[in-house]
Backbone bond lengths (Angstrom), bond angles and torsions (degrees), N, CA, C in turn:
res aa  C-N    CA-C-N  psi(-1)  N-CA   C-N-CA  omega(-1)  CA-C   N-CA-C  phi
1 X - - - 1.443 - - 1.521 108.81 -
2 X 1.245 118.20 139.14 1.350 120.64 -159.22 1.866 87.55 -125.77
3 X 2.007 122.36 121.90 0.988 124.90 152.41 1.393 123.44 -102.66
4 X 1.624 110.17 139.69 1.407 92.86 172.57 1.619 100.17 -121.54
5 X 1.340 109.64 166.77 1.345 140.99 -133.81 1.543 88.79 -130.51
6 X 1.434 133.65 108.88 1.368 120.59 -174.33 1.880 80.45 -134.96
7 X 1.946 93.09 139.34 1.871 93.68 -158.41 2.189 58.93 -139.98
8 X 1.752 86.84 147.62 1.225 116.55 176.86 1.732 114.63 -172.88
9 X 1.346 105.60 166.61 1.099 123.18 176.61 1.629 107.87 -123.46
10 X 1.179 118.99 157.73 1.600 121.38 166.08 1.498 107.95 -85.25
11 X 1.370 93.54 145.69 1.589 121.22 -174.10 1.553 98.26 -54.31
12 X 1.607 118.77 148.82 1.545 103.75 179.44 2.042 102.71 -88.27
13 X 1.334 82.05 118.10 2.072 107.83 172.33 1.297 118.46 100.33
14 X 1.673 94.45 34.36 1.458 117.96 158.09 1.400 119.59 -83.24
15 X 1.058 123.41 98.68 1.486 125.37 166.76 1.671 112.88 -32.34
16 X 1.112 123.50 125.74 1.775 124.70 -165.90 1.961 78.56 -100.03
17 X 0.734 170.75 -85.55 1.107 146.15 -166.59 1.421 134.14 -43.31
18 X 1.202 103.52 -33.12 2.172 95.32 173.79 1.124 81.91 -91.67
19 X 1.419 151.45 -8.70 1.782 125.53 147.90 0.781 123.59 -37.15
20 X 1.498 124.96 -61.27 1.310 154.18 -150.49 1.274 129.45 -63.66
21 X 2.395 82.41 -46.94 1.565 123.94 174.37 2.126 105.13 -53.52
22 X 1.250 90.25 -67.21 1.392 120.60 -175.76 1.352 107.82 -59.26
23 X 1.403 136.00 -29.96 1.074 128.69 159.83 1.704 138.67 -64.13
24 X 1.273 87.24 -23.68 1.772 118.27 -164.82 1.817 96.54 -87.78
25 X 1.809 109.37 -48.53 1.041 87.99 -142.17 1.935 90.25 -102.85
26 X 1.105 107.75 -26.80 1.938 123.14 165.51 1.521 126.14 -81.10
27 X 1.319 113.01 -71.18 1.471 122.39 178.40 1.417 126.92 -42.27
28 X 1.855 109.19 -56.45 1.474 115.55 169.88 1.965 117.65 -82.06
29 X 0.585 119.39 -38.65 1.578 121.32 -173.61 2.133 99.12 -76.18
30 X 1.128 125.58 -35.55 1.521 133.48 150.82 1.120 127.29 -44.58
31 X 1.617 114.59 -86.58 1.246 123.20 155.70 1.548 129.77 -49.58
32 X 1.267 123.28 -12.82 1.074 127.08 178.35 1.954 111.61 -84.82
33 X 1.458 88.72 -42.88 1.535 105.48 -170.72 1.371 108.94 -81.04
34 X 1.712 135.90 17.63 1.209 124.28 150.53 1.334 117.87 -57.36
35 X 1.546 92.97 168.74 2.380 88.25 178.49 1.751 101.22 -96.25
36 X 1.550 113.81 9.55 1.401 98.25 -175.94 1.237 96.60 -105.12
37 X 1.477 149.46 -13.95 0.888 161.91 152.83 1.716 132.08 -51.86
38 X 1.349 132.44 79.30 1.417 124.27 -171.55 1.782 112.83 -74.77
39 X 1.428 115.15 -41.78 1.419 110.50 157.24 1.272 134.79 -149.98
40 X 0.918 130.46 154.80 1.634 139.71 -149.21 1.270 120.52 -107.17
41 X 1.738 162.68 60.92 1.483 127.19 -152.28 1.926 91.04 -133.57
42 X 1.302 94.42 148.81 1.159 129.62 157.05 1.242 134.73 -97.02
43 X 1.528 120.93 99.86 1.292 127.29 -143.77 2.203 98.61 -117.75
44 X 1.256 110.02 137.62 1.698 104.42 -176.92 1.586 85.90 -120.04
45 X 1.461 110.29 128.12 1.271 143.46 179.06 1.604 95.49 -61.90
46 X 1.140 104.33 117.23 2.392 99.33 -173.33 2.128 79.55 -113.15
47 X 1.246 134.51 -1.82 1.374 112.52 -164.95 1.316 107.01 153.75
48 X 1.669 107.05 163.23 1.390 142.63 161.85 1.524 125.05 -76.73
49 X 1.447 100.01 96.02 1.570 72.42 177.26 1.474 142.05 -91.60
50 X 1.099 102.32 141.00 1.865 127.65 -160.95 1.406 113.32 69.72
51 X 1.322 103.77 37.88 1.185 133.34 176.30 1.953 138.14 -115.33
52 X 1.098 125.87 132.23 1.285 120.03 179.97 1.780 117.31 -92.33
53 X 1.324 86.19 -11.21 1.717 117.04 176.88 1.721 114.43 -47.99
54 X 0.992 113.59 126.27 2.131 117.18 -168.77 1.933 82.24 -84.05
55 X 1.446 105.08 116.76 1.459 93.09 160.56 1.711 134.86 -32.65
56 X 1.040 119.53 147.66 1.698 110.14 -177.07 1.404 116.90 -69.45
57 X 1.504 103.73 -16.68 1.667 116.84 -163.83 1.875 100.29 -147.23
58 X 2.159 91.85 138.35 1.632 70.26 -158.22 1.501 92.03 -93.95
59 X 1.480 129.92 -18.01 1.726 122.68 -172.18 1.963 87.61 -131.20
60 X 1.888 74.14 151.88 1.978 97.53 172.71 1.201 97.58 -142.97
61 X 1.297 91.57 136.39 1.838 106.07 -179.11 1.627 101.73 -116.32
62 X 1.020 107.33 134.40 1.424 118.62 172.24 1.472 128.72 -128.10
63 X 1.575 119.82 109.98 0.992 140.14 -142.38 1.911 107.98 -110.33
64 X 1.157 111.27 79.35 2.028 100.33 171.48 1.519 100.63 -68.92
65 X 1.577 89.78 120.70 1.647 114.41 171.96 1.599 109.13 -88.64
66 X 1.168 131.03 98.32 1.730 109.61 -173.27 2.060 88.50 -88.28
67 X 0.873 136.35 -28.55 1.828 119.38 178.99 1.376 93.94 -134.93
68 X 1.668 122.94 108.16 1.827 123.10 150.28 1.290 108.90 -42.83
69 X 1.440 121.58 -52.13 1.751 105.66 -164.88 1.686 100.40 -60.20
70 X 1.056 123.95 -53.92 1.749 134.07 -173.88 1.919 89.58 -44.52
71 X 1.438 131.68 -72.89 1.235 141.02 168.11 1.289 105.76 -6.35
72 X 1.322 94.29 -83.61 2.051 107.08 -164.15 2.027 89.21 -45.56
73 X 0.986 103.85 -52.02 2.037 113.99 -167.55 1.713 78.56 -44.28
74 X 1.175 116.74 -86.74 1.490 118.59 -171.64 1.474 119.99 -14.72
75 X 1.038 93.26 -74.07 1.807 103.62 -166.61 1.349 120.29 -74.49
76 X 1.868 105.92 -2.36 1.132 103.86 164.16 1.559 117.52 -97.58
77 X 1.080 113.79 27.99 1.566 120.75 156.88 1.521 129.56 -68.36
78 X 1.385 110.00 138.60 1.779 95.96 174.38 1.329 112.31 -63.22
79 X 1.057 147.50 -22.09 1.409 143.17 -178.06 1.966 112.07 -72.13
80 X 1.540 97.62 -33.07 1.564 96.10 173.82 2.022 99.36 -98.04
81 X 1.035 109.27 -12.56 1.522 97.60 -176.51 1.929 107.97 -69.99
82 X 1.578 109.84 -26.21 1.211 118.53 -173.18 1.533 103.85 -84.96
83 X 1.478 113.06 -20.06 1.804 103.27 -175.69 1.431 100.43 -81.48
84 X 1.778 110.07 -28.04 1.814 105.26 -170.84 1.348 111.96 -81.33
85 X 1.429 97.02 -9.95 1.620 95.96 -175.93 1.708 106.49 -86.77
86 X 1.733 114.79 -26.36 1.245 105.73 -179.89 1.831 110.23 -92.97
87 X 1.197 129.02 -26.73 1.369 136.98 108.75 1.996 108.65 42.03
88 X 1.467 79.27 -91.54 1.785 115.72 178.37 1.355 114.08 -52.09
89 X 1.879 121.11 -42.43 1.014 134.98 155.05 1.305 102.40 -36.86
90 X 1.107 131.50 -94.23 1.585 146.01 -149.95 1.838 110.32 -49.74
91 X 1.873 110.36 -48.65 1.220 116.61 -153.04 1.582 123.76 -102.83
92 X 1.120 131.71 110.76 1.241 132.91 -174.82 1.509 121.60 -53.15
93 X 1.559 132.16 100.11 1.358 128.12 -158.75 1.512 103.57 18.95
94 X 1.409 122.11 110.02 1.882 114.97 -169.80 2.201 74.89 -97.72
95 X 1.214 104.73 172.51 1.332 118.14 157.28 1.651 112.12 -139.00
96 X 1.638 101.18 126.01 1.371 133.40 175.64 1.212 116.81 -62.04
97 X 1.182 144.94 97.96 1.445 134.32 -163.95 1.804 103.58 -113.48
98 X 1.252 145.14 106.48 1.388 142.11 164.85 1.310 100.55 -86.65
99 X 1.624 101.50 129.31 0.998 141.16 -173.05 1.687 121.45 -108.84
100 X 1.412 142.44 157.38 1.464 137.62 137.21 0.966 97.14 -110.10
101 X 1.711 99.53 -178.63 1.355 112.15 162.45 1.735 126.35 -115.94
102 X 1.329 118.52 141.30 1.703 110.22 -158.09 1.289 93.42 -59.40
């Protein structure tokens, strides 16, 4: 099973609430509800720990891929091409990180 790890910040004069909105009510229940996908979360960075430090990144999404080839099929749908494209709206260069597990 292959997770990826997607770490971003919001674009500067992005409203963090119609993010939030748009995330809650499009992004996760969409992206979540592919069949290559087992789970979906959207995580908001609150801190450092034992730290006074502003995280570097303010949201991480973490994505269980159970089949990439099924994935790529997925997301190349118009229905996910329009969430990544509004997605892009929201996220300041995000970086995609694929992951295993040891």
């Amino acid at each position: 099973m292959t997770t990826i790890v997607v770490l971003f910040n919001l674009q500067a004069g992005v409203d963090e609430s119609v993010y939030r909105q748009w995330a809650i009510q499009t992004d996760i229940p969409t992206a979540g509800g592919l069949a290559s996908v087992d789970s979906f979360e959207v995580l908001k960075a609150e801190g450092v720990l034992m730290s006074e430090a502003t995280p570097p990144y303010q949201y991480i999404e973490i994505l269980k891929i159970n089949d990439m080839e099924q994935f790529g099929q997925d997301v190349a749908t118009a229905t996910m091409q329009k969430v990544a494209s509004e997605f892009q709206q929201f996220a300041d260069n995000p970086i995609f990180i694929m992951t295993s597990k040891l």
